[in-house]
C-alpha positions as CSV (number, residue, x, y, z in Angstrom):
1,X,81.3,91.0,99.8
2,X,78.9,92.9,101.7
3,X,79.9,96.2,99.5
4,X,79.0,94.5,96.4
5,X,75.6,92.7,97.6
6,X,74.6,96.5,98.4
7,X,75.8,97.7,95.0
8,X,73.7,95.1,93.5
9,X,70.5,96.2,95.4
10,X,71.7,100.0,94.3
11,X,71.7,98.8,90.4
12,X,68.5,97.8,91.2
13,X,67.0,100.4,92.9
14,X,68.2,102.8,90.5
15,X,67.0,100.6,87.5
16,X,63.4,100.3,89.3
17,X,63.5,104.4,89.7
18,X,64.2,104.7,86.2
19,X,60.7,102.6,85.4
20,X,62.8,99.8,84.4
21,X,61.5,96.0,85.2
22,X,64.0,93.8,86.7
23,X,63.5,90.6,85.1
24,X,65.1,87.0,86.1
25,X,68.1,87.7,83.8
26,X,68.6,91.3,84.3
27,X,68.5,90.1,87.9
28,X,71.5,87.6,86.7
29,X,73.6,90.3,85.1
30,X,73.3,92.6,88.1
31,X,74.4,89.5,90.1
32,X,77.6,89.1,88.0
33,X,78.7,92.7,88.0
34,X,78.1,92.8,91.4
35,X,80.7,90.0,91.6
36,X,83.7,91.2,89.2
37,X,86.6,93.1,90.1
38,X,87.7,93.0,86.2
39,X,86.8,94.9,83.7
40,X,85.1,93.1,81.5
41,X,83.5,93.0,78.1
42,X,79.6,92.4,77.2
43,X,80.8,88.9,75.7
44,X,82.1,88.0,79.0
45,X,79.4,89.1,80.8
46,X,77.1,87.1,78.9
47,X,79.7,83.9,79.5
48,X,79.1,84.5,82.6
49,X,75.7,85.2,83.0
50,X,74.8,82.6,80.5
51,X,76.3,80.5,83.0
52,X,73.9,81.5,86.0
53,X,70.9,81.6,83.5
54,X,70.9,79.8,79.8
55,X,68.1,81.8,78.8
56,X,70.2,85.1,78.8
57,X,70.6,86.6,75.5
58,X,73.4,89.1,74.4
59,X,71.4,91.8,73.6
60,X,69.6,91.4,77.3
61,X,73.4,92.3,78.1
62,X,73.7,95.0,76.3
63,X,70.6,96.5,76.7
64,X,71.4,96.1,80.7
65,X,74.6,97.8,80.5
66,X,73.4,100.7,78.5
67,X,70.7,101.1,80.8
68,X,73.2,100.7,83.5
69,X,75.6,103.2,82.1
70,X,72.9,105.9,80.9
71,X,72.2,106.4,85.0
72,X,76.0,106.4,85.9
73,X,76.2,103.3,87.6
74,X,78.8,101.7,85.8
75,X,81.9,103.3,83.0
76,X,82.0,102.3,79.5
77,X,85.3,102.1,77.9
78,X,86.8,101.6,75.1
79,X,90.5,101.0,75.4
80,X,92.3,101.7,72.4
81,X,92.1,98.1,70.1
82,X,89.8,96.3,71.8
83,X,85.8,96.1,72.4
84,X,84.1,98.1,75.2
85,X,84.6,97.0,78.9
86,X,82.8,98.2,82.0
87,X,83.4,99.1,85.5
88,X,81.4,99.7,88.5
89,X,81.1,103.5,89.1
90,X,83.5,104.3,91.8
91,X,85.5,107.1,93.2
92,X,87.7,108.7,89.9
93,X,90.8,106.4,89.2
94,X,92.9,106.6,86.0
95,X,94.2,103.3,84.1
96,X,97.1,101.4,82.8
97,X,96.1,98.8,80.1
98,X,98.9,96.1,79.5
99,X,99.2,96.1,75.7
100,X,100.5,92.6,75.9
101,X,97.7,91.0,78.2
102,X,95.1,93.6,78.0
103,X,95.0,93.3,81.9
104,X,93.6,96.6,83.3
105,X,95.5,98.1,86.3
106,X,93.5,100.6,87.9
107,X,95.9,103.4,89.7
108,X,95.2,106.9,91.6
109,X,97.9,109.5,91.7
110,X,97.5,113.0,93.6
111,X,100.6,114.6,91.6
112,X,99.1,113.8,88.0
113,X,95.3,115.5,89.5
114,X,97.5,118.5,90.6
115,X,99.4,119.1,87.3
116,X,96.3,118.6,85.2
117,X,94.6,121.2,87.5
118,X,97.8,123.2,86.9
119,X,97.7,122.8,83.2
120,X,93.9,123.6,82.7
121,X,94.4,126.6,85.1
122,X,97.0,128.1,82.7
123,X,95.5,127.8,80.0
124,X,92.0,129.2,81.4
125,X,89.8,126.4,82.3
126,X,88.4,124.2,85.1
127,X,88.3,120.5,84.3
128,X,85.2,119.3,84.8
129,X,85.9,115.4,83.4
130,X,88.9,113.8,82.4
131,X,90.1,110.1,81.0
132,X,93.5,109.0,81.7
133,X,94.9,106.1,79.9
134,X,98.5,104.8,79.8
135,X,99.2,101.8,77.9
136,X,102.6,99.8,78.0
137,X,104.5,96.4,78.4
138,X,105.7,95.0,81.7
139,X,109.2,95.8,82.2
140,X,111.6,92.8,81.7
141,X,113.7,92.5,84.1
142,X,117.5,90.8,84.3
């Protein structure tokens, strides 16, 4: 819990070095991200922080998590059907979205870097950025 206390103070930090205020509810939705392990939504965001802080409008969460993802502390995405979800800004991962839950499984695998490497060094280029997204069903089993 330590890690994300000290993420929060970094959102923070980062926010204040931007010129940004840090208001009572913008204090509130760093609180929350700091807490989740998901990857939620704005709308769930403001259920939560709504929560912590009834005064807490929506558009105080999406102002925050624009402001949030314009200094690269957090990822937007916007998984194929569905409304943006963020993520705290973290060493590179790729994703697996279950198409039936919408559950997102973070995953890292060395062999797909290499053969994207490969690929791009083929065909010329150096990646400099790259999404990965698999979506699928869980496997039924018996």
């Amino acid at each position: 819990m330590k890690k994300r206390a000290a993420k929060r103070l970094d959102y923070e930090k980062e926010l204040r070095r931007q010129g940004v205020r840090i208001t009572r509810q913008r204090s509130a939705i760093l609180g929350i991200l700091s807490e989740t392990e998901d990857h939620p939504d704005a709308l769930e965001i403001f259920r939560r922080a709504v929560a912590v802080d009834p005064s807490i409008s929506l558009s105080t969460v999406y102002r925050t998590m624009k402001l949030l993802g314009d200094i690269g502390a957090i990822h937007r995405h916007a998984f194929e059907g569905g409304p943006s979800r963020f993520e705290h800004a973290t060493d590179h991962h790729d994703h697996l979205i279950d198409i039936e839950t919408g559950d997102v499984i973070e995953f890292k695998s060395d062999k797909i870097e290499q053969l994207q490497d490969e690929i791009a060094k083929s065909l010329g280029y150096d990646i400099v950025h790259h999404r990965l997204e698999l979506y699928g069903r869980k496997r039924r089993t018996g």
